[in-house]
C-alpha positions in Angstrom: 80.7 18.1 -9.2 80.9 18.8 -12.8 80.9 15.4 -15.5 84.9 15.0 -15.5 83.9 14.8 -11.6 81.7 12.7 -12.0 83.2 10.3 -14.5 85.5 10.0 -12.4 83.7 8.7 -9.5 81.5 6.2 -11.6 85.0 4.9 -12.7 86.5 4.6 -9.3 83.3 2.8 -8.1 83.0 0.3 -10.7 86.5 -1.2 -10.7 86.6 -1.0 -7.1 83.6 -3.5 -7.6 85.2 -5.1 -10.3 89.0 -5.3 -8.8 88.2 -4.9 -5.2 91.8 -2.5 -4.8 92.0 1.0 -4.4 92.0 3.1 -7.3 95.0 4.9 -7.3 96.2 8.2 -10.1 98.0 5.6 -12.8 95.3 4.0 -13.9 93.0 6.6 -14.0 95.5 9.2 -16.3 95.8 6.8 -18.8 91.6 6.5 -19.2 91.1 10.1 -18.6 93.7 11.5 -20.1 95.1 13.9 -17.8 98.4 14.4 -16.2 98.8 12.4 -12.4 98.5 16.1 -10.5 95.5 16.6 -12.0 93.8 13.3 -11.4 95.0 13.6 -7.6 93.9 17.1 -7.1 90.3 15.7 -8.5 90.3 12.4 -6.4 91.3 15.1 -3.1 87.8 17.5 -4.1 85.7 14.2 -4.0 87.3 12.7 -0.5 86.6 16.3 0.6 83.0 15.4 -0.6 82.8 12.6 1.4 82.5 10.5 -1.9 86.1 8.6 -1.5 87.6 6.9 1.3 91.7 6.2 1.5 93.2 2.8 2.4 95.2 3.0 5.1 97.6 0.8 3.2 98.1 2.5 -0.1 97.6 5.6 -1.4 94.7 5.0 -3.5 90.9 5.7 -2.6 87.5 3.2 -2.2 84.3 4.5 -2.5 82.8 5.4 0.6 79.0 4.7 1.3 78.0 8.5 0.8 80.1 7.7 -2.7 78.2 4.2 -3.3 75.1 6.1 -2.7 75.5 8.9 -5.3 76.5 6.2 -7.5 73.4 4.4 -7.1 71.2 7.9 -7.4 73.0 9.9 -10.4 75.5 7.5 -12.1 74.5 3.5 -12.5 73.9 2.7 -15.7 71.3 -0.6 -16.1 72.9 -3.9 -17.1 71.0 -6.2 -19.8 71.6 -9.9 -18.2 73.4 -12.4 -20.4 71.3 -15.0 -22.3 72.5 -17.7 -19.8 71.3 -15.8 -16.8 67.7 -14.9 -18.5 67.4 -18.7 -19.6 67.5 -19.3 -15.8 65.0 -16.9 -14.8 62.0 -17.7 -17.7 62.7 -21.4 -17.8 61.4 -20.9 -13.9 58.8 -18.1 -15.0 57.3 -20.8 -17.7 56.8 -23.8 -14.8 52.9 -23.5 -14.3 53.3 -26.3 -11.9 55.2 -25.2 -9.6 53.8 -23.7 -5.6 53.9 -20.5 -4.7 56.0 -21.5 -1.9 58.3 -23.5 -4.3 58.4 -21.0 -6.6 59.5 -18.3 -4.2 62.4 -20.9 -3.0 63.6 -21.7 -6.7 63.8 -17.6 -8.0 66.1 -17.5 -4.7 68.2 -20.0 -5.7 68.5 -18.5 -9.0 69.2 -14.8 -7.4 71.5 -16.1 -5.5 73.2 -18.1 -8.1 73.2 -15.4 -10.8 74.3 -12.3 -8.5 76.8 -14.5 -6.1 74.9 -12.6 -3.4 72.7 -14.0 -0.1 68.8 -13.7 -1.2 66.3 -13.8 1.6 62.6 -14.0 1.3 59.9 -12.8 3.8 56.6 -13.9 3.1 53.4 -13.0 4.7 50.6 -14.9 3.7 47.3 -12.7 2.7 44.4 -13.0 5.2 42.0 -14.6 2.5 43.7 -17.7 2.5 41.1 -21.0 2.7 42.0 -24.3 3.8 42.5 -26.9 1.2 44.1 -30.0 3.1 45.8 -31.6 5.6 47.7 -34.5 5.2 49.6 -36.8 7.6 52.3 -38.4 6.7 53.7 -41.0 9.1 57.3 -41.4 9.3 57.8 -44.2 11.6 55.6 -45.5 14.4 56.5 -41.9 16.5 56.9 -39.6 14.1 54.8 -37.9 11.4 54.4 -35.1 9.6 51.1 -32.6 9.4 51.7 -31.1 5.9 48.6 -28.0 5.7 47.8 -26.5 2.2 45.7 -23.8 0.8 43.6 -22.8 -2.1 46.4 -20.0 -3.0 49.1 -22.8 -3.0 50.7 -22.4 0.0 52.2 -25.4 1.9 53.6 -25.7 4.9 54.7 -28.8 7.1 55.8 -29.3 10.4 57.0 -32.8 12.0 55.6 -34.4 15.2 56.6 -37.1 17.7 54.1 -39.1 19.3 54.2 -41.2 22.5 53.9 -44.6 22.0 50.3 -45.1 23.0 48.8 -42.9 20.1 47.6 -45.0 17.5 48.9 -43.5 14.0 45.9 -44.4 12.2 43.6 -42.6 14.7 45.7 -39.5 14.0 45.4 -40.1 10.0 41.3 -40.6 10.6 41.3 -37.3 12.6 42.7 -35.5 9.9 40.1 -37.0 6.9 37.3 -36.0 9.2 39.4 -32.4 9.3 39.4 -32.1 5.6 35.4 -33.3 5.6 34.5 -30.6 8.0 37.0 -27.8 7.4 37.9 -27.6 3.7 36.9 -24.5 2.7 37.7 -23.0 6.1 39.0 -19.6 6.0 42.5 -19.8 7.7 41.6 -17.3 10.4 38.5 -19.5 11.6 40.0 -22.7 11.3 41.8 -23.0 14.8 37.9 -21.7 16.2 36.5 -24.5 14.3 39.0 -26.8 15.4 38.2 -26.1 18.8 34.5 -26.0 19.1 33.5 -28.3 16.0 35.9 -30.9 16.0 37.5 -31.5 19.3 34.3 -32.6 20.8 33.7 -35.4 17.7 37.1 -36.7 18.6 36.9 -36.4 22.4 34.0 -39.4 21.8 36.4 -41.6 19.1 40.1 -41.1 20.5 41.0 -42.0 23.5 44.4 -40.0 23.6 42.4 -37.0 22.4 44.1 -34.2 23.7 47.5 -35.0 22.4 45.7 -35.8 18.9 44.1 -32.3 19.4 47.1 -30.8 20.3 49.0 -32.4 16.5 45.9 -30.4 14.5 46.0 -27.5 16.6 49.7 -27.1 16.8 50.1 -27.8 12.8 47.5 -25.0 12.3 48.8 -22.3 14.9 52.0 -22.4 12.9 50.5 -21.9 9.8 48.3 -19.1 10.7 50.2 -17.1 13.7 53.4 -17.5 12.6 52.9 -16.5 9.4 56.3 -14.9 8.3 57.8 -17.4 5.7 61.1 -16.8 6.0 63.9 -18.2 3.3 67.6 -18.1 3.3 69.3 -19.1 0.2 73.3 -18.7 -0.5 74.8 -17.9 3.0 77.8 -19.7 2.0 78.2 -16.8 -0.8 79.4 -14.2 1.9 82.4 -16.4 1.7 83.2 -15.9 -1.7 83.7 -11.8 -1.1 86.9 -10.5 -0.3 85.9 -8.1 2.8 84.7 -11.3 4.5 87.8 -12.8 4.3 88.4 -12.6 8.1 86.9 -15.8 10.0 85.6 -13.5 12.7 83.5 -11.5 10.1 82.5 -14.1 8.2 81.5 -16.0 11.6 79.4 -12.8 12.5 77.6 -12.7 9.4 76.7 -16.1 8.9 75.7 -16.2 12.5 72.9 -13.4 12.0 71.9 -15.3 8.7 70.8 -17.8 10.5 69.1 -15.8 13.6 65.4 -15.7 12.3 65.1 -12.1 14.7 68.0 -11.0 12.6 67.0 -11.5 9.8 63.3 -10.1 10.3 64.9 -6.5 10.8 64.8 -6.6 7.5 61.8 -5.9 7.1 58.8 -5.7 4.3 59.7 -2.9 1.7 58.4 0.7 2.6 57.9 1.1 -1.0 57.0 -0.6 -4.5 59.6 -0.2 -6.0 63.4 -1.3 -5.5 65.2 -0.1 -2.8 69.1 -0.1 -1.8 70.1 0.0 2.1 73.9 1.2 2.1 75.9 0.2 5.0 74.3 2.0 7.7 71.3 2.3 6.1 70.4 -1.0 6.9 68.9 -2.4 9.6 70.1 -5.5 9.8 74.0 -5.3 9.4 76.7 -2.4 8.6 78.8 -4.1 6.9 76.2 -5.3 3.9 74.1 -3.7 1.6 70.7 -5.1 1.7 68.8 -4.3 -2.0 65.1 -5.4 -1.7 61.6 -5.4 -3.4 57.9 -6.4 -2.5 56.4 -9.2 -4.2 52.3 -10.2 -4.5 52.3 -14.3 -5.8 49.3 -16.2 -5.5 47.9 -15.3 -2.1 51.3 -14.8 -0.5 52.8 -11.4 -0.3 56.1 -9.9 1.2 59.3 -8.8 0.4 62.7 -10.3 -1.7 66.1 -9.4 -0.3 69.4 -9.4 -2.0 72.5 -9.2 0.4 75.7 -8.2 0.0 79.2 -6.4 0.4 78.9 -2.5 -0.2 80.8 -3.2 -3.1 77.9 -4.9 -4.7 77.3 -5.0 -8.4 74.2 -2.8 -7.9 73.7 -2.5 -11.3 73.4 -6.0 -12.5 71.4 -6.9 -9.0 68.8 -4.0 -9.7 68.7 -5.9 -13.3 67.9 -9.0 -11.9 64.9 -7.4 -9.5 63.6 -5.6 -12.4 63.0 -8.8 -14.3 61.5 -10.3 -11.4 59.3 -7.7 -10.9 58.5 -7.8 -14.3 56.9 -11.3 -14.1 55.4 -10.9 -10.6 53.7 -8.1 -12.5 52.2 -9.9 -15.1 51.7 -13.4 -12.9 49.2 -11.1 -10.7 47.5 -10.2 -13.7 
């Protein structure tokens, strides 16, 4: 292509994004210049290309993924975020207090709120992860909650129901003579620990032991072998984009938003830096566009998605990711 070529595509791709109608010769004579023949003897080389698509139901051209993905390679220019949208981001960057876990969950919110996009986060915690607590909290006579929390800030809590015959507070002292023993514990030995250190103290205390056991050792097995934290923020976005319009579509998509085995072929990012799935590309859907990055916060490491139509604003998303990488960066530090 030489630059009026290529002009021309960046054009074409960026108010498709903007208007979401096909670019047809009018609008693009007046910007370039040139007389309508021209313009439509230019946009036929870069259909030839494999760059533009035609709608069936006009005569102007979309950009097709091939032409997204030279757009995203040769053309995209970065976008500075506005001064509301950075706010955002470093008034969450500045809270010290917050958990890892809470802070992944709240720079989702914000992705998702700033790019009008789907943001997914799939955390792995790191292997040197020490126990810190457990907690119980009861609910009601039969029901509880085991909340487990390590020395890196990660929590995690998972709800219970009891029989009847279970004393609550036998479960509450199980879990301070836990934290007595076990504090300290790397996560990997804990449910060994669990097993051979403190099942055999409260064999001789409770007499419901083995469903007391099976609380702790159920609350703990989550934590450690299902260790894929997995966050969806902003599913109701999808329905805000125009090629989702159709309630079968939409239905689909939200539908493998919430499948967690969906949503796990996304996958941790094959490198460190910022990646862009077009279409086909992805794994997980070939309708979308799945834009991701790793992150490394505080003893949890894995990967933040952004998802959405191929006619994603790539260039403010990629802005967005940059920032956030930025301050993962210098958090690590």
């Amino acid at each position: 292509m030489d630059e009026r070529q290529k002009s021309l595509l960046k054009e074409i791709v960026e108010c498709y994004i903007k208007e979401v109608k096909p670019i047809g010769s009018k609008h693009l004579c007046d910007k370039f210049h040139c007389s309508s023949a021209t313009i439509r003897n230019e946009m036929a080389f870069l259909e030839k290309l494999g760059y533009l698509e035609k709608n069936h139901i006009s005569s102007g051209r979309i950009p097709s993924e091939a032409g997204y993905r030279y757009y995203v390679e040769h053309l995209m220019e970065p976008k500075e975020l506005n001064g509301e949208d950075m706010l955002k981001l470093q008034t969450l960057f500045s809270n010290k207090n917050l958990t890892v876990s809470d802070a992944i969950e709240k720079c989702l919110e914000i992705i998702s709120d700033i790019t009008n996009y789907t943001s997914i986060s799939l955390g792995e915690y790191s292997k040197d992860n020490v126990l810190r607590q457990i907690n119980i909290i009861p609910l009601d006579e039969e029901k509880l909650v085991a909340l487990v929390c390590t020395d890196k800030g990660i929590v995690k809590n998972k709800q219970f129901s009891i029989s009847t015959d279970i004393n609550m507070m036998e479960v509450v002292k199980i879990s301070e003579i836990i934290n007595k023993m076990l504090v300290g514990t790397p996560l990997s030995l804990v449910s060994e620990r669990l097993e051979y250190d403190i099942k055999p103290i409260i064999s001789k205390q409770v007499e419901q032991y083995e469903a007391v056991y099976g609380i702790f050792y159920d609350a703990f097995h989550d934590f450690i072998n299902k260790n894929e934290n997995i966050h969806v923020v902003g599913k109701s976005k999808m329905l805000n984009q125009p090629e989702y319009s159709d309630t079968t579509e939409i239905k689909r998509l939200i539908s493998k938003l919430e499948d967690e085995s969906e949503v796990r072929k996304i996958e941790k990012n094959d490198s460190s830096d910022i990646s862009i799935y077009i279409g086909s590309e992805s794994n997980f859907d070939d309708n979308v566009t799945v834009v991701k990055t790793n992150y490394s916060l505080g003893g949890e490491e894995g990967t933040i998605a952004i998802i959405g139509p191929k006619r994603m604003e790539y260039d403010r998303v990629v802005a967005v990711l940059n920032i956030l990488n930025k301050w993962l960066e210098e958090a690590g530090d």
